[in-house]
N, C-alpha and C positions, 0 to 999 in steps of 0.2 A: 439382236444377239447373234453372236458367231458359234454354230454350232458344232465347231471341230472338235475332232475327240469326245462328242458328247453322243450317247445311245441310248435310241429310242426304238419304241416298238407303235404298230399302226395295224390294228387287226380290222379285219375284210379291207385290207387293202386295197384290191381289186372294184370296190364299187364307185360311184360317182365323184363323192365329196372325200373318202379316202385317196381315190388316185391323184388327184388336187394335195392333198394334205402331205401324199409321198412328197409329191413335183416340188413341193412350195419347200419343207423339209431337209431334202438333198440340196436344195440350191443356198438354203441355211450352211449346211457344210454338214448337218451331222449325218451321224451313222444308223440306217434305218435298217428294222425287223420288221419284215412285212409279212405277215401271213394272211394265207388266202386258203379255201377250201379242198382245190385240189391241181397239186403242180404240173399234174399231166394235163391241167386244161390249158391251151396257150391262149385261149379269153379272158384266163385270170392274171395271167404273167407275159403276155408277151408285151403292152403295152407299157408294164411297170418296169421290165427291164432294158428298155427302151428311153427311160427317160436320163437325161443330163445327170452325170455324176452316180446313176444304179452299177454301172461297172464297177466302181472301187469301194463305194459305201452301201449296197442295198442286197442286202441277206432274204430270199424269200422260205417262212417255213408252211407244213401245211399243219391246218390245225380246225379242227370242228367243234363249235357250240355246244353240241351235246357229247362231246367227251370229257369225261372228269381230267384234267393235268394234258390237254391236250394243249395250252398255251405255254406249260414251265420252259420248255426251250426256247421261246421266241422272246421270252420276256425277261429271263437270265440276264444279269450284266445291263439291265436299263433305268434310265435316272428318270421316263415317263411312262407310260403305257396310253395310248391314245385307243380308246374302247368304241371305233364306229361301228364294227361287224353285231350287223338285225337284220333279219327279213322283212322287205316293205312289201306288204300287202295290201290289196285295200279290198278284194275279192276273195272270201274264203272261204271252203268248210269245213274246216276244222279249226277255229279260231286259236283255241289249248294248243294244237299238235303244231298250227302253220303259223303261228304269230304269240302265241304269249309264253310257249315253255322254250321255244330257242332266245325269245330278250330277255326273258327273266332268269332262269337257270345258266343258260349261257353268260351274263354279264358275271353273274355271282360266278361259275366258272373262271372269268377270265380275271376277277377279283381274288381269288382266293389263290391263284398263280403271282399276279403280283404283289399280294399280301406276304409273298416265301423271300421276295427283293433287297437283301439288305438296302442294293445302292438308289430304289425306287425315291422317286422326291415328291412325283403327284400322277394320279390318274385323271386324265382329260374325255369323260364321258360324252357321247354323242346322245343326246336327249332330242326333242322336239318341241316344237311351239302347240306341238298337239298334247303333249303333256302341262302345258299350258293352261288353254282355252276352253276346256269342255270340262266345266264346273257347272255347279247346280246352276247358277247363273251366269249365263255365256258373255261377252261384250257384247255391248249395244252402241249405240250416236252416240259418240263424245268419250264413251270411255276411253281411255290408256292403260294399256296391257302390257304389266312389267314383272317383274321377278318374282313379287310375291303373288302373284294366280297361281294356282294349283288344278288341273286337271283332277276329276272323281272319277276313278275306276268302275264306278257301280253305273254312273251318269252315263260312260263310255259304252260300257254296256248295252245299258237299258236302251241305248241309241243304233246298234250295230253298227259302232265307233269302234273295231275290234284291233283297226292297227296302232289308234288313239290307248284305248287301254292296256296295249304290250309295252309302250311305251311308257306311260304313262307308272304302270308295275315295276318294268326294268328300272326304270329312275328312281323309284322308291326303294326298290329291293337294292341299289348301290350306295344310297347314300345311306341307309339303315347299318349293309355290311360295313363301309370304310368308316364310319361311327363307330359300329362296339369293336374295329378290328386295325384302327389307328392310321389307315389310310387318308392322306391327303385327297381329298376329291374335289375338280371342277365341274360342272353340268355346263355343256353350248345346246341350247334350246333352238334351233334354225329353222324358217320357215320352211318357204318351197320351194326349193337350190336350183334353179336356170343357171346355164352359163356353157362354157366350150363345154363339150366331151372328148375326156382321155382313153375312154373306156372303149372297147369295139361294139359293145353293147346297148343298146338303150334303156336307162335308168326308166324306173316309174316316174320320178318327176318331168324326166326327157320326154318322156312317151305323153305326157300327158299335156304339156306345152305343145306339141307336134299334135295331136288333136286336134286341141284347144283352135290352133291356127288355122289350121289343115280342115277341118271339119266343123269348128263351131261344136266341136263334144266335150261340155263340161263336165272337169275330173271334180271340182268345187260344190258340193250341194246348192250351197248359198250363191255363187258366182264370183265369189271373193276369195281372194288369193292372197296370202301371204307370201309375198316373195324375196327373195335376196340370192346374191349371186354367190356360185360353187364356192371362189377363188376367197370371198369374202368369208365364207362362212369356214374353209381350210383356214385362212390369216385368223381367225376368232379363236381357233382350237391350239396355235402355235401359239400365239399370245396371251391364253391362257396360262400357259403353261412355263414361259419364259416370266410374266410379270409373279412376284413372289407375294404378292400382295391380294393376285386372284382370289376371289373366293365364291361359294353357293352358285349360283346357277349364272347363266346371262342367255337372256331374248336374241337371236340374231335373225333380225327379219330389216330389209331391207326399207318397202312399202308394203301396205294395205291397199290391195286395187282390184276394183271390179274386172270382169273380163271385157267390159264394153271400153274402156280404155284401154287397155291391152292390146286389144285392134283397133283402135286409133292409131298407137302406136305404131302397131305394124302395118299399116294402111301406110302410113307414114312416112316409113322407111321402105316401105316394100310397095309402094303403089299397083308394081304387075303382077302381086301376089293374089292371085283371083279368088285363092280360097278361101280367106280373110273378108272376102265381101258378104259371106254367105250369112255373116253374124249378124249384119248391118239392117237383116229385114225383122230381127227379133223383134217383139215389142216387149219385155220382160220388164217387171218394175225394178231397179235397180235397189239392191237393199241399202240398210244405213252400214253406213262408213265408223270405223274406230282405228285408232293405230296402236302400237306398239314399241313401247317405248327402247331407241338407244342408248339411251343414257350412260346406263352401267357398260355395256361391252365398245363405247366408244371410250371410255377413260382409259381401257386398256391401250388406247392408240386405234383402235381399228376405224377404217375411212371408207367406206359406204361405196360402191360403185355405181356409177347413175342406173337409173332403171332402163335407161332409152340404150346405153350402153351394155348394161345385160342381154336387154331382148335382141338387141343385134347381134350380138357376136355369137346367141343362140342358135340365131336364123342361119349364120354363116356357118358354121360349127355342123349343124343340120346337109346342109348343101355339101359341105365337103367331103360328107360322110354318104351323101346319096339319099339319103332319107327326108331330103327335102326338094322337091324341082321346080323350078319357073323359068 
């Protein structure tokens, strides 16, 4: 779709799969609202205005979570609202203060801004596969994990799953409000987003792959990873939003893959990468394998980037940045 003359808004801009979602957006042609937390910070904005086509079409406003109408300006005058901005935690002590009152009041926040939209056409929510998977009964061998799993809040809990259950609440508490409040709403459910970084910053997924390499420090309890790439899982949020036929939720997970093939992988491609060897003395029994189904977010058009092709351009992405050395 040619997105000229058309306006969109993109809240926390500034983070991993947001700054992908600007890039990928602008190069659409439309005209982007990016807000980010704070314009005096140039880690939130210099990279976004930076990118192809932000000089003539890319408005940055600032705007925070826990302020009631702190989105009405950025979202004024837009036929989407694309809702990534959450804190990703996965370490926390105050789980309430650091992770479930900024995704659950905060989405209703930025819900109740675009709710005031005459020209609004659909809200494209950033959910998780962790809203997902952690139900009374988890996947197991053979399962397929698709749109109707449901993540239990209480499960999440019970588990000290705390970034699982903010997620897990924000996505209920949005599809409950654009229900009784006439909102069109999409959920994009995405694993664990590898791929280049825009950002000057290291995401927790970034950080956590660079470990993973670098140290053999598993961010995965289990050793399995849901993965899919950034650039994939931005093209899943636009095309949501462009297909008028979208609807309810969609899985965007690329593969299911242990970490012991992951450094195969990277052994792979990276042979003098020494640190990648360090995995190779584990002896860990490898758990059972399930996948998750593409099904529904490939009807919209969307096309899978190879895996061997994510974890490279990772690696290089890493390197260019300095945060990775051989």
């Amino acid at each position: 779709m040619d997105g000229k003359g058309k306006v969109v808004c993109v809240t926390g801009a500034s983070g991993f799969i947001a700054s992908w979602l600007v890039k990928l957006l602008l190069a659409r042609g439309y005209t982007v609202h990016a807000t980010v937390r704070s314009l005096a910070d140039p880690k939130k904005t210099e990279h976004l205005l930076a990118l192809d086509g932000a000089k003539e079409r890319l408005s940055l406003y600032e705007a925070s979570l826990a302020e009631d109408g702190s989105f009405d300006s950025a979202v004024n005058g837009c036929i989407c609202v694309f809702h990534t901005a959450s804190p990703v935690q996965f370490i926390v002590d105050d789980p309430q203060a650091q992770l479930i009152d900024p995704a659950v009041k905060g989405t209703l926040n930025v819900l109740k801004s675009a709710s005031k939209v005459p020209s609004l056409k659909r809200v494209v929510f950033t959910s998780s596969i962790s809203a997902v998977v952690v139900g009374a009964k988890g996947p197991v061998f053979g399962d397929t994990v698709d749109e109707t799993w449901f993540s239990d809040p209480l499960v999440c809990q019970q588990k000290n799953l705390w970034y699982h259950a903010s997620k897990t609440m924000a996505e209920n508490a949005a599809v409950k409000f654009s229900q009784e409040n006439g909102l069109d709403l999409v959920s994009i459910n995405p694993g664990f987003a590898i791929g280049p970084i825009l950002q000057p910053t290291l995401s927790t997924s970034s950080e956590g792959f660079l470990n993973l390499i670098e140290c053999g420090k598993e961010l995965s309890l289990d050793g399995v990873y849901r993965f899919v790439d950034v650039r994939d899982v931005a093209m899943a949020h636009i095309l949501a939003f462009e297909n008028p036929k979208a609807n309810g939720r969609y899985c965007v997970v690329g593969n299911v893959i242990h970490s012991s093939v992951i450094m195969k992988i990277v052994d792979k491609l990276y042979p003098s990468l020494d640190h990648s060897k360090r995995s190779k003395d584990g002896k860990s029994l490898e758990p059972l394998i399930y996948n998750v189904s593409r099904v529904k977010v490939e009807s919209l058009g969307l096309e899978f980037t190879p895996m061997e092709v994510s974890i490279k351009d990772t690696i290089e992405s890493l390197k260019e940045k300095k945060l990775l050395s051989f």
